[in-house]
N, C-alpha and C positions, 0 to 999 in steps of 0.2 A: 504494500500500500504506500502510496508517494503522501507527502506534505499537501494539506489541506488547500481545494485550489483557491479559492476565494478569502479576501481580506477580512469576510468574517471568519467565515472557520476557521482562518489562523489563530484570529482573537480569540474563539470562541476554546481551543485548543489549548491555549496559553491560558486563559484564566482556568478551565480543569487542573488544568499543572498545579497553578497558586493554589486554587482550593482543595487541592488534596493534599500540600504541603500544612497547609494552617490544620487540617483536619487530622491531620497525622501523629498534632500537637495537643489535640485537646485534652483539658485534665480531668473530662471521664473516662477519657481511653487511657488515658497513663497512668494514671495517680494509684488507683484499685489495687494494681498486681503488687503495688510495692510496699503497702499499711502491713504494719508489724502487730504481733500477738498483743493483746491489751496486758497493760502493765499491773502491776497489784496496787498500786496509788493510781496516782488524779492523771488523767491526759489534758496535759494546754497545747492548745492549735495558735500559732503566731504564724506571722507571713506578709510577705509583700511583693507589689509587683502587679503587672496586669495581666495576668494570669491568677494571681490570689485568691479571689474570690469563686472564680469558678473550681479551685481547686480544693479551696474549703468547702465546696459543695457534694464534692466528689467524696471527699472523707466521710461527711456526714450523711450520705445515702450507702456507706457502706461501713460507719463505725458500730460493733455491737454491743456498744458501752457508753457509759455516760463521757459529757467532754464539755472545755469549752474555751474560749479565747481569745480573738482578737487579729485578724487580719486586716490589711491598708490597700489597694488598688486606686486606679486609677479612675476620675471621673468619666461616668458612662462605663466602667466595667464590672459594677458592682452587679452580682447574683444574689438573691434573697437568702439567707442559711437559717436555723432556729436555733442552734445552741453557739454558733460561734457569728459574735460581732463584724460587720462589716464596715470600713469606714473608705470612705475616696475621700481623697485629696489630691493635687494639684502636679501636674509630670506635662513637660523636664522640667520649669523652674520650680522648687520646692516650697510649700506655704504653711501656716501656724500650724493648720488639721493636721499634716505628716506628722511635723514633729510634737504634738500632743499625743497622738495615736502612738509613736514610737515611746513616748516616756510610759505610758500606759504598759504599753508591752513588755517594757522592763521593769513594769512594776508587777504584771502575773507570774513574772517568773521567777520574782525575788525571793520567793522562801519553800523552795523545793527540797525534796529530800531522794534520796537514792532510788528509791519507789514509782517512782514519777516519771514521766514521761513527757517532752516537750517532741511534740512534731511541727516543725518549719516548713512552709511551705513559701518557695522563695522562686522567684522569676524575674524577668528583663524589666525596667523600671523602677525595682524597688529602693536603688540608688537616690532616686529622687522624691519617692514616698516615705522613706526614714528619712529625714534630715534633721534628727535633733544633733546638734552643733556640743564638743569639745567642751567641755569647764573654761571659762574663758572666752569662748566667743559667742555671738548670738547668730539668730535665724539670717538678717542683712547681709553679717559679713557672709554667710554659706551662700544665700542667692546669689548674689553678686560674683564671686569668685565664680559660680557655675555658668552664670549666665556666659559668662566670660570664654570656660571651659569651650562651652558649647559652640561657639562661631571661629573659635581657633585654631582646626585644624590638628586637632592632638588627639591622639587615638584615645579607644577606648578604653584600654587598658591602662590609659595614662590618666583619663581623665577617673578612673575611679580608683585609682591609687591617690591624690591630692583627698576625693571622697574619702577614704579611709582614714587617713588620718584628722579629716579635721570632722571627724562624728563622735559621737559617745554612744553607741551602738554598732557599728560597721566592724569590717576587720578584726573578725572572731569576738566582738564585746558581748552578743547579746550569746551568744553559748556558755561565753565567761558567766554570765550572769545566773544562766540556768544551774550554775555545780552547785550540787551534783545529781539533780537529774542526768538519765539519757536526752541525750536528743537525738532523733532524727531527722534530716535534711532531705528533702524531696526538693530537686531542684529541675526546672526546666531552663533549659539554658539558650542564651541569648548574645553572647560573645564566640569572637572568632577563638577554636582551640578548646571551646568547653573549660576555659579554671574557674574552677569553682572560687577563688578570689574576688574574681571578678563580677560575676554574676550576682547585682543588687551590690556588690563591693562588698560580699562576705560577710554577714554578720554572723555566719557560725562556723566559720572558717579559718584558721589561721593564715596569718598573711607576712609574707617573706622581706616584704619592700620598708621602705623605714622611710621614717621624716624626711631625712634629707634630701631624698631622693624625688619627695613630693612636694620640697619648695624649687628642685633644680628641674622640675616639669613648670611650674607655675615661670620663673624665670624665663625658662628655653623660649616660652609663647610670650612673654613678654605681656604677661598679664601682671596686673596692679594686685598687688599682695598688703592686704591691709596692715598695719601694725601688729594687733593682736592674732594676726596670722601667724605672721613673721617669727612672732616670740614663740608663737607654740611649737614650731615645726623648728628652730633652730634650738629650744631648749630641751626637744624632746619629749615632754608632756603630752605631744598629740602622737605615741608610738604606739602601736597595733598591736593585739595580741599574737605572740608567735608560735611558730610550728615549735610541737615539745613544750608546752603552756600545757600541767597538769588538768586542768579546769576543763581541755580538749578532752580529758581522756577517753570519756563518756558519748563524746560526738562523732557521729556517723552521718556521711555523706552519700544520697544515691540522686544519680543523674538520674532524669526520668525521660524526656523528649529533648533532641539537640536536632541542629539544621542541618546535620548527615542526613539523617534516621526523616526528617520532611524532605528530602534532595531525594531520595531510597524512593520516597512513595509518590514526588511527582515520577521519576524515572519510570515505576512501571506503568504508570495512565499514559505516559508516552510509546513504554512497549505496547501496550495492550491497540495504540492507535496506529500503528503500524511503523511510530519513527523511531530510530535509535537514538536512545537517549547517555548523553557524555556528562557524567559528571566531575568537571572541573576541579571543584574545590568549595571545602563549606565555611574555609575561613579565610578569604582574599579582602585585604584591606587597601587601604593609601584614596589618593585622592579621587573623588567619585569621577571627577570630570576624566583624571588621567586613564585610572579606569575603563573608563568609557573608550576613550581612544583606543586604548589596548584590546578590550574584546574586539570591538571592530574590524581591527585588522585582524584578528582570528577568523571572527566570521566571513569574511571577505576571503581568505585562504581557502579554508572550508569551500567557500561558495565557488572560489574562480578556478580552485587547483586540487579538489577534493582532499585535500593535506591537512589534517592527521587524517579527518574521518570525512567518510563517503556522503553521500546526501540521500535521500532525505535524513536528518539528524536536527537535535534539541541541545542546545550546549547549556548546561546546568550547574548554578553558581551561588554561592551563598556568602556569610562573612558581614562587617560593615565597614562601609568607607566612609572618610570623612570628605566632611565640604569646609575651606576656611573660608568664609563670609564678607566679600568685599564690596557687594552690592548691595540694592535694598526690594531686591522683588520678594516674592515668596517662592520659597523651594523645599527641598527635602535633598538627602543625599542620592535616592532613589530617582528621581524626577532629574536630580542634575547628571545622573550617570546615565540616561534615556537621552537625554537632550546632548550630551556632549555623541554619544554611542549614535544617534543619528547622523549628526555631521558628519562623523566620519564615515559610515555608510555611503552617504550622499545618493540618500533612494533608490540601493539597491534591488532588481526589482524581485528577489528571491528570499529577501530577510526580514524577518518580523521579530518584535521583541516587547517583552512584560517584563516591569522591574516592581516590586514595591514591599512593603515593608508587611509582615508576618503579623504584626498586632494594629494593623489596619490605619496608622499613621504613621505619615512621611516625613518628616519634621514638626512641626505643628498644625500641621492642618489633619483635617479629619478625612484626610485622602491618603491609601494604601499606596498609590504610585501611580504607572502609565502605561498606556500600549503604543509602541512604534511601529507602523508598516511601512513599505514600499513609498509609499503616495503620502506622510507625512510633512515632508518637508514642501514637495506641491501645495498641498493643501494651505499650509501655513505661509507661502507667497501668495497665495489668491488671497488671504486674510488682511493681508498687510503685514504682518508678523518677520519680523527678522531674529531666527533661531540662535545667532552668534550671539548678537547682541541681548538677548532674554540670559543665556546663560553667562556671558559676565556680569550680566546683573542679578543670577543664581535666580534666576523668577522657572523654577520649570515646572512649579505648578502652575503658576499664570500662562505660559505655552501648551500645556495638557490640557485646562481648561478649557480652551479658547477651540482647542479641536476637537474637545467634547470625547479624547479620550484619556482623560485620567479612569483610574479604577477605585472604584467606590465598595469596602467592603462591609462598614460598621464595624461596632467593637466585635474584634474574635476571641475575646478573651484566651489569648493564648498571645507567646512571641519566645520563637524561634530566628530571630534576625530577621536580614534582607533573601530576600529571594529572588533570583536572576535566571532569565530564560531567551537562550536565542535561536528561532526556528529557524531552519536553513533547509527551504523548497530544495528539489532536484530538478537539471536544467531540462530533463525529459518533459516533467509535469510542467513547467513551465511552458518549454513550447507548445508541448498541445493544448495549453491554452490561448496559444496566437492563434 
């Protein structure tokens, strides 16, 4: 069977793909298999992330004990539960509700004893749903420095390394806080690499990286480091819990859904559709826009020289890139990696392509990403639209909109990262379409 011939079915193609990736993720399919035998004490359910709540859901339609607790998500991803608290607040910049629901949390687990059981249920966002702030600093200086984070170009794993140290939760504290209950860590993972450091920046994880190393991230980007920043992170007062931290002994970590395991499951909807599906890589990072250039020219190889792989094929991609922020449109990292990823096509008339983000927003809009075809950049000179100049001004939601193919998913209560998909027709099915 050749690549679908028409500009919908490509589309139509490609969004299958994303929806069996997000669905591959959800925390009634995953969370079940992984609930441990009920302890002889109390069970407390904590969690954050947007994924949280629907995973607190999954617990409680399958715990056979009493329970109860306190998890944070993100607004619009909250699920109803009856014995465990729901709270949304405010992602990516962090607000009072995070960090009040965060003190809270370390205050149900403040007087546990061996008996006891704390189950985590932790996912992508929760970084920004915990932000109670360091002894010493307040909620301004953490938004501020984040806001910061976020437009500058610093990976992920950078940007939640400076996270760790400047919380009173993160980077193994709120496990610290559990001893000596167990805990258990159900995590759904949303960084390139799967470290569970990373993911929500570990609050029940120990974490290897130290102060120093997250004021000389703040530095490299040439972000504004407030005073009481400064002090904390060069006197060491804002250091992490570490690996070999007795207080760990008790803590157990199980990945539950990673963007391999959603890569795995668009792959076979590709098999099953008759294209062969490549999966690239599930943790490819750097600049969305370079990015973009780079599959390009893969797919263009692919298309003009059947090099690596034959056609019809799906080249399949995951990871997050970063966008450093010099304009002022509206974008996402997903929408600038579409937008740069078409220029360099330059309307190929065999390549189609869907980018966007696994927890159904792309930066801050409440749009998951875009579909590129053949006829986009046409389409967008008939418009008036000039594609170069939208993406120095990082607007590639405002370009997606305008051609009326952004992808719209609503919250999926789940996030497994970005997901990347480039169909590459075969030159047979093409011509017999002329």
């Amino acid at each position: 069977m050749s690549a679908p011939a028409h500009r919908s079915d490509a589309r139509a193609l490609l969004r299958r793909l994303f929806d069996a990736a997000i669905a591959s993720a959800q925390p009634a399919l995953c969370v079940p298999p992984h609930l441990p035998s009920p302890p002889r004490g109390r069970v407390i359910v904590v969690g954050a992330g947007k994924a949280s709540a629907a995973m607190a859901r999954a617990v409680e339609d399958h715990w056979p004990g009493p329970l109860s607790g306190i998890v944070v998500t993100r607004h619009g991803y909250a699920v109803p539960c009856d014995r465990i608290e729901i709270v949304e607040a405010a992602h990516p910049v962090p607000d009072a509700v995070g960090m009040h629901a965060a003190e809270r949390m370390l205050e149900q687990v403040g007087a546990l004893s061996e008996d006891d059981l704390v189950l985590s249920l932790i996912s992508g966002g929760g970084s920004s749903l915990l932000p109670l702030p360091a002894a010493g600093l307040t909620l301004k200086y953490k938004q501020a420095v984040n806001r910061e984070l976020l437009v500058s170009g610093a990976t992920i794993g950078e940007i939640n390394c400076v996270r760790r140290h400047l919380s009173a939760i993160k980077g193994g504290r709120l496990a610290a806080a559990c001893h000596p209950a167990r805990v258990l860590t159900l995590l759904i993972s949303d960084v390139p690499g799967d470290r569970p450091v990373d993911i929500a920046s570990g609050p029940t994880v120990a974490d290897p990286t130290t102060s120093a190393e997250a004021l000389s991230i703040l530095l490299r980007y040439r972000i504004e480091v407030p005073g009481p920043v400064r002090e904390l992170l060069e006197s060491g007062r804002g250091e992490s819990v570490k690996p070999g931290d007795p207080r760990l002994a008790r803590s157990e970590v199980r990945m539950i859904a990673t963007p391999q395991l959603a890569l795995e499951a668009a792959a076979r909807v590709a098999s099953a559709a008759g294209i062969a599906p490549h999966i690239l890589g599930d943790a490819i990072e750097g600049e969305a826009r370079e990015v973009g250039r780079v599959f390009a020219g893969m797919a263009l190889q692919v298309a003009e020289r059947g090099q690596p792989f034959g056609t019809p094929c799906v080249l399949l991609s995951g990871g997050e890139t970063t966008v450093t922020v010099r304009g002022s449109g509206c974008g996402g990292r997903n929408v600038e990696f579409l937008l740069s990823l078409a220029l360099g096509l330059e309307g190929h008339s065999r390549i189609h392509a869907l980018a966007g983000d696994t927890d159904g927003v792309d930066g801050a809009e409440e749009i998951a990403g875009a579909y590129v075809g053949p006829g986009s950049l046409a389409r967008a000179q008939e418009a008036g639209l000039s594609p170069r100049h939208m993406l120095d001004n990082n607007d590639g939601h405002g370009f997606f909109k305008a051609l009326g193919d952004s992808v719209i998913t609503g919250p999926t209560l789940t996030n497994v990262n970005d997901f990347r998909a480039i169909l590459i027709d075969s030159a047979a099915s093409s011509a017999a379409r002329r």
